[in-house]
Backbone as a ProteinNet text record, in pm:
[ID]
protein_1_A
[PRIMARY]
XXXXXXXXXXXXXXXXXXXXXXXXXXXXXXXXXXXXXXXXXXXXXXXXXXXXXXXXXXXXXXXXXXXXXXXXXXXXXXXXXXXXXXXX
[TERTIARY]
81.3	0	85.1	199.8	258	395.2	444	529.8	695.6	716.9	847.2	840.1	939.2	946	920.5	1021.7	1041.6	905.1	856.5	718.2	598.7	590.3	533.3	552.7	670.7	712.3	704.1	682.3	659.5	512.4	428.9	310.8	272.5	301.4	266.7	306.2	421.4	461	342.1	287.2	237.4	79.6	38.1	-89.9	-87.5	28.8	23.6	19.3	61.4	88.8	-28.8	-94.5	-245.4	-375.2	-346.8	-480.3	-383	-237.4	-215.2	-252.6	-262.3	-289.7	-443.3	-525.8	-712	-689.9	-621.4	-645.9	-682.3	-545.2	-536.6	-590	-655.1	-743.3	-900.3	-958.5	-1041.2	-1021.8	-949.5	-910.8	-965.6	-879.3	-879	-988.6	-1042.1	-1186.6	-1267.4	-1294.5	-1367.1	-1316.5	-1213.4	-1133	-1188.7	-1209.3	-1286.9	-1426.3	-1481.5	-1642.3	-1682.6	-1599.3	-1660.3	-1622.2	-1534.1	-1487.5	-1580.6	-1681.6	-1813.5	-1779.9	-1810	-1881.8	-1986.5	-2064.8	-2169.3	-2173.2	-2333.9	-2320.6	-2331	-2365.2	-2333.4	-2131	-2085.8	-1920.8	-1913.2	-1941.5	-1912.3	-1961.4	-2073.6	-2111.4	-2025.1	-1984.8	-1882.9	-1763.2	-1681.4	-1555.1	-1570.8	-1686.3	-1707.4	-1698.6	-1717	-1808.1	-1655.6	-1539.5	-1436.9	-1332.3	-1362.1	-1256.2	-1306.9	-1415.6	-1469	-1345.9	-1328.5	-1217.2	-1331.6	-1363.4	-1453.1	-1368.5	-1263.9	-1173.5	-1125.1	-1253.9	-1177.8	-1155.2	-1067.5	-1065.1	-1163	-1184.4	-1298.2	-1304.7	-1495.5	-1485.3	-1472.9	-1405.3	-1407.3	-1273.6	-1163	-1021.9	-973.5	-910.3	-891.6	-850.9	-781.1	-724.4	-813	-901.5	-1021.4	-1130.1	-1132.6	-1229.9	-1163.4	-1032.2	-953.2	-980.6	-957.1	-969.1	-1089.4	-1210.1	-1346.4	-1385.6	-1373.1	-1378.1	-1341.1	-1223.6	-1135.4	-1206.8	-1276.8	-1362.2	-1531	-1513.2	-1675.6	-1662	-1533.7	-1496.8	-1498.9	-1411.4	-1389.5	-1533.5	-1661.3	-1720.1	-1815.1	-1823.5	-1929.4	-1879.2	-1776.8	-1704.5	-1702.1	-1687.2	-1709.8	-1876.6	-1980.8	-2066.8	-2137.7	-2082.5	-2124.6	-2067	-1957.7	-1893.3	-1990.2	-2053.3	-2131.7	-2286	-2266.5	-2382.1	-2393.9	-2433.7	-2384.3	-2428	-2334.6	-2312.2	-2394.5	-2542.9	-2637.5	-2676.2	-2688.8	-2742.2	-2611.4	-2467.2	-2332	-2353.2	-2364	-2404	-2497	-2575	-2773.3	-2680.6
-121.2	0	126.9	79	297.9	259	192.2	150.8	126.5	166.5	135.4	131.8	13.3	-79.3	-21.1	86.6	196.6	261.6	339.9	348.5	278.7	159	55.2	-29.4	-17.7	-18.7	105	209	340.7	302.1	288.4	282.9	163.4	67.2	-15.6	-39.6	45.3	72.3	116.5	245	339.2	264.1	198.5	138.5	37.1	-19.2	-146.4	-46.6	69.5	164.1	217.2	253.9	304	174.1	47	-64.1	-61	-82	-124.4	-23.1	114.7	275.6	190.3	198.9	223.6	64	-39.3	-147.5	-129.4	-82.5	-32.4	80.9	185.7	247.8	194.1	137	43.2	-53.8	-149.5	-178.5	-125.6	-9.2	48.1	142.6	176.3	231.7	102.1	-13.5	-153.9	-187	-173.9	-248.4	-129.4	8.5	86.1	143.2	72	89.8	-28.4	-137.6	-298.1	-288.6	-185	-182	-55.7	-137.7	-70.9	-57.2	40.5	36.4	58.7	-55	-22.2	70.9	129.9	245.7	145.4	39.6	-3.5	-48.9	-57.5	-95.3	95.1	172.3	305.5	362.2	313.8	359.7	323.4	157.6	127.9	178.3	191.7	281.5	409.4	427.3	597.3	603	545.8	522.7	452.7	379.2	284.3	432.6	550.1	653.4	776.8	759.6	863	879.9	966.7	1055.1	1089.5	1070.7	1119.1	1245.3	1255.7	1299.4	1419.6	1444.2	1531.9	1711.7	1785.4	1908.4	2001	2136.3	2211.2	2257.4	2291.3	2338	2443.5	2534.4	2655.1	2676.3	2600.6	2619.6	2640.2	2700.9	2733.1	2578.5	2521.9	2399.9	2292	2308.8	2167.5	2277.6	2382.1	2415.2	2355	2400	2317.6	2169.4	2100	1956.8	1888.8	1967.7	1908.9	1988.8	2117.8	2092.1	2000.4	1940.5	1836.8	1685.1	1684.8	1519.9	1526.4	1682.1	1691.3	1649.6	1675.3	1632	1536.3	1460.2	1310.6	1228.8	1269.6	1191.7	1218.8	1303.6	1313.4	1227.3	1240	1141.4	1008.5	986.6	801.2	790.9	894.1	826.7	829.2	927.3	886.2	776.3	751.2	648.7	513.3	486	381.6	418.3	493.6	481.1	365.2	337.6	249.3	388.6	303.2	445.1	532.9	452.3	523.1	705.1	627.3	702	815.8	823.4	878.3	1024	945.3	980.9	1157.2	1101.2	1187.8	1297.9
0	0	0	64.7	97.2	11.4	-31.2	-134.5	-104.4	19.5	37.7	207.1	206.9	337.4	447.1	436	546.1	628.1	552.2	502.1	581.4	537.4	586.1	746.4	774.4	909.5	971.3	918.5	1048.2	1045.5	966.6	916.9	1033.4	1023.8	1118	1243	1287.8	1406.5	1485.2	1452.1	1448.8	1483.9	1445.6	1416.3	1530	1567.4	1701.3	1823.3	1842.7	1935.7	1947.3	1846	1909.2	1954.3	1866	1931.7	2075	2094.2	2230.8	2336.4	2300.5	2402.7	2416.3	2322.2	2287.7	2396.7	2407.4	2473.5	2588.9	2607	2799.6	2843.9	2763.4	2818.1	2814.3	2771.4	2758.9	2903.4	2877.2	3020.9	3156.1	3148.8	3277.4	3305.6	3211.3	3264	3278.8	3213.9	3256.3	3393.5	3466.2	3577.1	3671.4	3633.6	3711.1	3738.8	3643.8	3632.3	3729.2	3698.9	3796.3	3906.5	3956.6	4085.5	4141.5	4245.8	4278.5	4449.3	4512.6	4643.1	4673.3	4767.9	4827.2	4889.5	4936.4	5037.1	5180.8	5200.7	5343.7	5378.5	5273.8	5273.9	5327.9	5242.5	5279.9	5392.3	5488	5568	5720.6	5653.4	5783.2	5770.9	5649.8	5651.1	5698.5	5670.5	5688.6	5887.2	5952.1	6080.8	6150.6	6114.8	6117.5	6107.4	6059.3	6045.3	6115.6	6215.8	6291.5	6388.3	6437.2	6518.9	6643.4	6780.4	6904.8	6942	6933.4	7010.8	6915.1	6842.4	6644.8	6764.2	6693.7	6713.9	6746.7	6789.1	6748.8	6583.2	6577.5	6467.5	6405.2	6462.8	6437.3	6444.6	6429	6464.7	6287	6259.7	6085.3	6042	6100.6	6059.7	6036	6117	6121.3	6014.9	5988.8	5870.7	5762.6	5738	5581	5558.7	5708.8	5699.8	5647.8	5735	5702.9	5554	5490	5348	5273.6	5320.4	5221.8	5239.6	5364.3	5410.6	5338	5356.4	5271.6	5116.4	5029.2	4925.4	4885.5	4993.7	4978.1	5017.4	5125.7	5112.5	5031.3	4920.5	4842.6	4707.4	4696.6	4575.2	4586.4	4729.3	4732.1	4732.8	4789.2	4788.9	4663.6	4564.2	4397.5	4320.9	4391.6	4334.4	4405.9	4498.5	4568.9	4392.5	4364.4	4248.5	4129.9	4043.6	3915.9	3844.4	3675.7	3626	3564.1	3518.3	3459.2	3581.7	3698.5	3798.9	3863.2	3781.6	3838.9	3730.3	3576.8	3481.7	3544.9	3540.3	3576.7	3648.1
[MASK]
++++++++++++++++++++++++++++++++++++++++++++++++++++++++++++++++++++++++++++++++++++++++

């Protein structure tokens, strides 16, 4: 088809390098869509990382902290979704 060897080996270099990229990204969004949490798995981690003994809340440091936990638990608990309903 492209007429000289050279050619033809960049040509097909080129072509194994992108099915092998499109593979493993494929992959790894499948290896991360099936990897699901429940919201009862999340409710005991969530409950398993309570602190009794947490700071006040009004100390600047524990405001930064709990923005950053309000983050994190709104992301795992969309992630406890399947994806039609992550989607929405």
């Amino acid at each position: 088809m492209v007429w000289h060897p050279e050619d033809a080996l960049d040509a097909f270099t080129t072509w194994v390098h992108r099915v092998a990229a499109n593979y493993l990204l494929t992959a790894k969004r499948s290896r991360l869509q099936a990897r699901t949490l429940s919201s009862d798995a999340f409710a005991a981690d969530l409950k398993d990382g309570l602190d009794l003994a947490a700071p006040r809340r009004d100390a600047p440091e524990s405001i930064a902290i709990l923005a950053d936990i309000k983050v994190g638990c709104t992301l795992a608990m969309r992630s406890c979704l399947d994806r039609p309903h992550r989607l929405a």
